[in-house]
C-alpha positions as CSV (number, residue, x, y, z in Angstrom):
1,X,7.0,-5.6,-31.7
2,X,9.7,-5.8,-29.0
3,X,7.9,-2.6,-27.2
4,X,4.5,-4.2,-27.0
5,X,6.9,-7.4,-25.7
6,X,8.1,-4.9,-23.2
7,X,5.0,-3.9,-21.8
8,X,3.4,-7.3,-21.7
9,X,6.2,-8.4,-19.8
10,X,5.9,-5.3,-17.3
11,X,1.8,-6.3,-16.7
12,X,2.8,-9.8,-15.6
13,X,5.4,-8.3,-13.4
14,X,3.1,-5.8,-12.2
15,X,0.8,-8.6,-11.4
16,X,3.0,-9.7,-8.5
17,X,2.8,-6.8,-7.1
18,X,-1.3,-6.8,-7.3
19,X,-1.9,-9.7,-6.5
20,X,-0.9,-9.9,-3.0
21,X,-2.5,-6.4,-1.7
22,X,-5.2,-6.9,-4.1
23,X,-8.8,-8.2,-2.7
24,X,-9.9,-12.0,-4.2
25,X,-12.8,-10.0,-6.1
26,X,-10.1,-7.4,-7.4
27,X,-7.6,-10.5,-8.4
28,X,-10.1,-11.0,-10.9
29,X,-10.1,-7.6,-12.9
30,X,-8.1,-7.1,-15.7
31,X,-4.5,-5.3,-14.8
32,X,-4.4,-1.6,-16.1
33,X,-1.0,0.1,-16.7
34,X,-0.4,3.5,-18.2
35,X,2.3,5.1,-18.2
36,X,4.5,8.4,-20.3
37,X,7.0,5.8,-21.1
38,X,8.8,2.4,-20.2
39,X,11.8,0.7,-20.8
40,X,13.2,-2.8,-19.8
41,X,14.5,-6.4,-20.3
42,X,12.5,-8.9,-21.5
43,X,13.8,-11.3,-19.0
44,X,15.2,-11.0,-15.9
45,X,16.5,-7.7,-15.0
46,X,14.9,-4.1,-13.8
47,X,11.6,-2.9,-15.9
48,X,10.8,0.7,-15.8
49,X,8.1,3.2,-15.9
50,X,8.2,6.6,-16.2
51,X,6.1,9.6,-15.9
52,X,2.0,9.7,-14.7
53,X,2.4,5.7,-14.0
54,X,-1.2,4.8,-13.1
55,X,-1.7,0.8,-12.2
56,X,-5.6,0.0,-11.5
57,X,-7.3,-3.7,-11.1
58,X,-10.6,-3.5,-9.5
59,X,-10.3,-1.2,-6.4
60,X,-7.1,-1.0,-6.2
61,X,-5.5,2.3,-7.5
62,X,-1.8,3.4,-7.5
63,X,-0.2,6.5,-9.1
64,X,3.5,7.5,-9.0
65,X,6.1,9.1,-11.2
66,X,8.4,6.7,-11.2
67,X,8.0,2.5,-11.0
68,X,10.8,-0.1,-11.0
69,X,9.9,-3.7,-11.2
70,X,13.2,-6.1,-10.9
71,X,13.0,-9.2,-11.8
72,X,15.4,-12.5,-11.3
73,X,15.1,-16.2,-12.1
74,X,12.1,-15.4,-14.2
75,X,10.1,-14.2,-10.9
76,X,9.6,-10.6,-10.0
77,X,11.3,-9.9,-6.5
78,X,11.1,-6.2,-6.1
79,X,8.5,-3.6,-7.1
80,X,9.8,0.2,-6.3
81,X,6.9,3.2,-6.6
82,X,8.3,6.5,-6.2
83,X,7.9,10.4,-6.9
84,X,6.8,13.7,-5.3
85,X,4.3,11.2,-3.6
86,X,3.6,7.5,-4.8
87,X,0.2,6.7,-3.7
88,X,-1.9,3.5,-3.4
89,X,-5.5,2.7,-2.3
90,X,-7.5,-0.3,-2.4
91,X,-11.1,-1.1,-0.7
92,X,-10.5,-3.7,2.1
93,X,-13.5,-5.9,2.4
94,X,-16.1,-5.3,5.0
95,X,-13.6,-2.3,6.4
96,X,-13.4,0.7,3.3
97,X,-11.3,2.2,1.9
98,X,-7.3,2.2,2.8
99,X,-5.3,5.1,1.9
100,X,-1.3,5.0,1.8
101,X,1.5,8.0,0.4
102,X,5.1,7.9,0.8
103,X,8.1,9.6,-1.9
104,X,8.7,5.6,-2.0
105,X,6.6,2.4,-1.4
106,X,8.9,-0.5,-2.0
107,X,7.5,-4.1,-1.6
108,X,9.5,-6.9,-1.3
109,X,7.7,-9.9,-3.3
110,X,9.8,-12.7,-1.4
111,X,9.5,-11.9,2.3
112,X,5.9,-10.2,1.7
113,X,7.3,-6.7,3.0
114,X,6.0,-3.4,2.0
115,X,7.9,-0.3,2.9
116,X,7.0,3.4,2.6
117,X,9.0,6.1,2.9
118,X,9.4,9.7,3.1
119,X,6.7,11.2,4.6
120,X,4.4,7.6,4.3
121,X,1.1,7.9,5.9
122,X,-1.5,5.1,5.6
123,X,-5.3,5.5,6.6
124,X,-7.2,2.6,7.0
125,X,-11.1,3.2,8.3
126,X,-10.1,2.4,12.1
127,X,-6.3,4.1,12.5
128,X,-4.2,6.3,10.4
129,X,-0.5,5.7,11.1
130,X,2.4,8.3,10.3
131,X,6.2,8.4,10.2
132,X,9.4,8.5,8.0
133,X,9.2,4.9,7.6
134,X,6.8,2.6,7.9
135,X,7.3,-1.7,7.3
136,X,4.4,-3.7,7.2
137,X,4.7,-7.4,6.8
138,X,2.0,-8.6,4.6
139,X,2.8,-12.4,5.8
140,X,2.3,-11.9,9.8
141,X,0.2,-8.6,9.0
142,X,2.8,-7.1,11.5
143,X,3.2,-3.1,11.5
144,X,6.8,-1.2,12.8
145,X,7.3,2.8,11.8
146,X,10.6,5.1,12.6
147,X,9.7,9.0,12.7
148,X,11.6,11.5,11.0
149,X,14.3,13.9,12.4
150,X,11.2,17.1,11.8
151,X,8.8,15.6,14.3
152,X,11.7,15.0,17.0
153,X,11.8,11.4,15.7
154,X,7.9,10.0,16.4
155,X,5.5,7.9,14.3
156,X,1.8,9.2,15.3
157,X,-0.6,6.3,15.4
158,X,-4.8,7.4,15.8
159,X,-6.8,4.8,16.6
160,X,-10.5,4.3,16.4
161,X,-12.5,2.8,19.0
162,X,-13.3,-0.8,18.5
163,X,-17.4,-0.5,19.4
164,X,-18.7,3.4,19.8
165,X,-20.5,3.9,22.8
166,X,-24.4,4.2,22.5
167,X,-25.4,7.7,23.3
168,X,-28.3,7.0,24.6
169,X,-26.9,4.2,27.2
170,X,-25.8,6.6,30.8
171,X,-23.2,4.9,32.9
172,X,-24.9,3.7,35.4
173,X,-25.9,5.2,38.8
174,X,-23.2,3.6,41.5
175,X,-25.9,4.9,44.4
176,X,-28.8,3.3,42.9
177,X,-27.0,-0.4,42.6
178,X,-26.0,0.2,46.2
179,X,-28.9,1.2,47.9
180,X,-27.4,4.5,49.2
C-alpha cells in the first residue's frame, strides 16, 4: 500500500514539472511514469527515481537515469533529471519538434527556470543552441548559455533564416532600374 502511495504521490509531483513545458493538448493526456525503482516521502521532502525513468504525456517524452522531485509546503519546487544524458522532447505547436540533452536538466518550479548541464544541447526546428550550461526562463522565454572549458569556453548558437529566399526570385538588375 504505502508504495503505490509513493508512486501516486511522485505522478502529481511529476505533474508540475509537465505541466509547464507541456502543450495545452498534451496537459490533457494521462501522465506516464516508469521507472526500475523509486523511493520517497509521502509529504514534503525529496522523491526519487531510479534507473530507465521514462515520463511521457502526450508529446512530450523524457528519459533519464536518475529523477529527483523535492517537494516543500505540500508544493513541488524542484524537479532534477540526470544520467549519462537526461533527455526531453516535446512537439511545439505550429513549430515541431524540440529536442534537448544535458547529464542534468534541473527546473526550478517557482521562478519557471529550466537549466541543463553538461554537455546540454537543445534543437528546436529554427536554432539548435550548445554549451556547458544553458538557463532558459520559461516566464520571460529568455535564453543565457556558458561554454565549457573543451570548446575554449563558447556556446554555439545556429540559427535558421526567418523566410527562405524563393529560388526562383533573382535579385534584381541595378542597371535595368537605372536606365544604364
Amino acid at each position: 500500500m504505502q508504495s503505490i502511495s509513493r508512486i501516486l504521490l511522485i505522478l502529481g509531483s511529476l505533474a508540475a514539472f509537465t505541466t509547464a513545458l507541456a502543450l495545452e493538448s498534451d496537459r490533457q493526456q494521462p501522465l506516464e511514469v516508469k521507472a526500475d525503482s523509486t523511493d520517497g516521502m509521502l509529504g514534503d521532502g525529496i522523491t526519487t527515481l531510479s534507473g530507465n525513468v521514462e515520463i511521457r504525456q502526450g508529446t512530450l517524452l523524457i528519459y533519464a537515469d536518475f529523477a529527483e522531485v523535492d517537494k516543500s509546503a505540500g508544493k513541488v519546487s524542484r524537479i532534477t533529471l540526470s544520467g549519462d544524458t537526461a533527455y526531453l522532447q516535446q512537439e511545439i505547436e505550429e513549430q515541431g519538434l524540440v529536442k534537448a540533452w544535458a547529464r542534468t536538466i534541473e527546473y526550478q518550479v517557482s521562478t519557471g527556470m529550466v537549466i541543463l548541464t553538461g554537455a546540454a544541447e537543445v534543437k528546436h526546428p529554427q536554432y539548435e543552441v550548445s554549451g556547458e550550461q544553458l538557463r532558459y526562463d520559461l516566464n520571460l522565454q529568455h535564453f543565457e548559455g556558458s561554454g565549457s572549458e573543451g570548446d575554449n569556453g563558447r556556446v554555439h548558437i545556429r540559427l535558421d533564416p526567418e523566410i527562405a529566399p524563393d529560388p526562383t526570385d533573382d535579385p534584381p538588375d541595378p542597371d535595368q532600374e537605372t536606365g544604364l
